[in-house]
Wavefront OBJ file of the C-alpha trace (Angstrom):
o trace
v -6.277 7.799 11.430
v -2.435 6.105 10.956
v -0.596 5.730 7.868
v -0.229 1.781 6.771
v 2.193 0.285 4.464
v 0.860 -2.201 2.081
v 3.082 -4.479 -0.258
v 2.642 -7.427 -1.955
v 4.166 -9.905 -4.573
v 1.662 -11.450 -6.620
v 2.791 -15.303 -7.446
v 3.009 -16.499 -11.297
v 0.997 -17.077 -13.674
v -0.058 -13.174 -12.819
v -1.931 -10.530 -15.116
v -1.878 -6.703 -15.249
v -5.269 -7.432 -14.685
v -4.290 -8.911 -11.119
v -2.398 -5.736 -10.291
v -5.529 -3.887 -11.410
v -7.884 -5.111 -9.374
v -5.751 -4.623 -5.767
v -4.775 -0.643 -7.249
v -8.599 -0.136 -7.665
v -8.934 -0.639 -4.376
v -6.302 1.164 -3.276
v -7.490 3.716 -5.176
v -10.566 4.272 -2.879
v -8.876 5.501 -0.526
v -8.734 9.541 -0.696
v -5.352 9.715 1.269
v -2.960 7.242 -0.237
v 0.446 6.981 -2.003
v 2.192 4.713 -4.020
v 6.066 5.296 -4.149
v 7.325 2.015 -5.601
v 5.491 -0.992 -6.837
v 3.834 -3.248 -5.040
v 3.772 -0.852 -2.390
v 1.349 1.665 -1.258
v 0.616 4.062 1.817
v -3.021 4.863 2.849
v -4.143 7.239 6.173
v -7.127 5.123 7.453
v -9.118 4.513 10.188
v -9.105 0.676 8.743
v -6.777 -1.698 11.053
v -4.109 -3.708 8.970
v -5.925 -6.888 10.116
v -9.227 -5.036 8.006
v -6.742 -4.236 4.902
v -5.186 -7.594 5.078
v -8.644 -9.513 4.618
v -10.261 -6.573 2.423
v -7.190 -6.773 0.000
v -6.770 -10.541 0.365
v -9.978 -11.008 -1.537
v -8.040 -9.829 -4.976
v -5.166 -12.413 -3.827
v -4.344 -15.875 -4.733
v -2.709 -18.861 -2.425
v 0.248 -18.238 -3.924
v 0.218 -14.427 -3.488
v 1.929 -12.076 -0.136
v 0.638 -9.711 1.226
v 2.187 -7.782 4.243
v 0.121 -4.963 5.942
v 1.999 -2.438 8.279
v 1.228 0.738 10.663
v 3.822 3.418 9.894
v 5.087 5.492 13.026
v 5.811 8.088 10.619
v 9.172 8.972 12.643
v 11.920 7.082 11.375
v 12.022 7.324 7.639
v 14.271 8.233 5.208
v 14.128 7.894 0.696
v 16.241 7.991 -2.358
v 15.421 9.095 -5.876
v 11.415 9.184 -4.710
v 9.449 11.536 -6.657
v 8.829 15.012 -4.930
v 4.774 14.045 -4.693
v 5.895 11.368 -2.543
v 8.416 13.203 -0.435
v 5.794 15.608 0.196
v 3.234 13.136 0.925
v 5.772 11.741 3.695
v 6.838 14.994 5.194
v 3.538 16.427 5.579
v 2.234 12.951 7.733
v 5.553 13.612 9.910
l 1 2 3 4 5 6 7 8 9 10 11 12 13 14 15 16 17 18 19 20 21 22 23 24 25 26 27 28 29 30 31 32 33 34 35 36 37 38 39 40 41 42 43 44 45 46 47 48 49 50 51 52 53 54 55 56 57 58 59 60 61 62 63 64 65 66 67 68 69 70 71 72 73 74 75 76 77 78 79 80 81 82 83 84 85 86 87 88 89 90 91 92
């Protein structure tokens, strides 16, 4: 398993509705974390080429998506909630 970063910006007209539909998703995943919006970590076995079409079928044409694998070495945050700062340091 590897830690992936997933943001996206959904393109206008959007919905919370939109939003909903990609965060029950990500929500399926038993390992994840979501420190900001738009942006999520998950430990998977998935690829990010898996994620990106899995996730792309809750996304519009004019919707981004951007699908990374984290090394989990070089990382630092600000303000981040302790949940989330524990969720980091214990993948380190």
């Amino acid at each position: 398993m590897s830690v992936k970063i997933i943001s996206y910006d959904l393109g206008g007209p959007e919905t919370s509705g939109d939003y909903k539909k990609i965060g029950e998703y990500m929500r399926t995943f038993n390992t994840r974390c979501k420190p900001l919006e738009s942006f999520w970590m998950i430990d998977t076995d998935l690829t990010c080429a898996q994620l990106r079409d899995n996730i792309g079928r809750y996304l519009d044409d004019n919707d981004k998506l951007l699908v990374l694998r984290w090394d989990q070495v070089n990382w630092s945050s600000k303000c981040m909630s302790k949940d989330v700062n524990d969720w980091l340091q214990n993948r380190t």
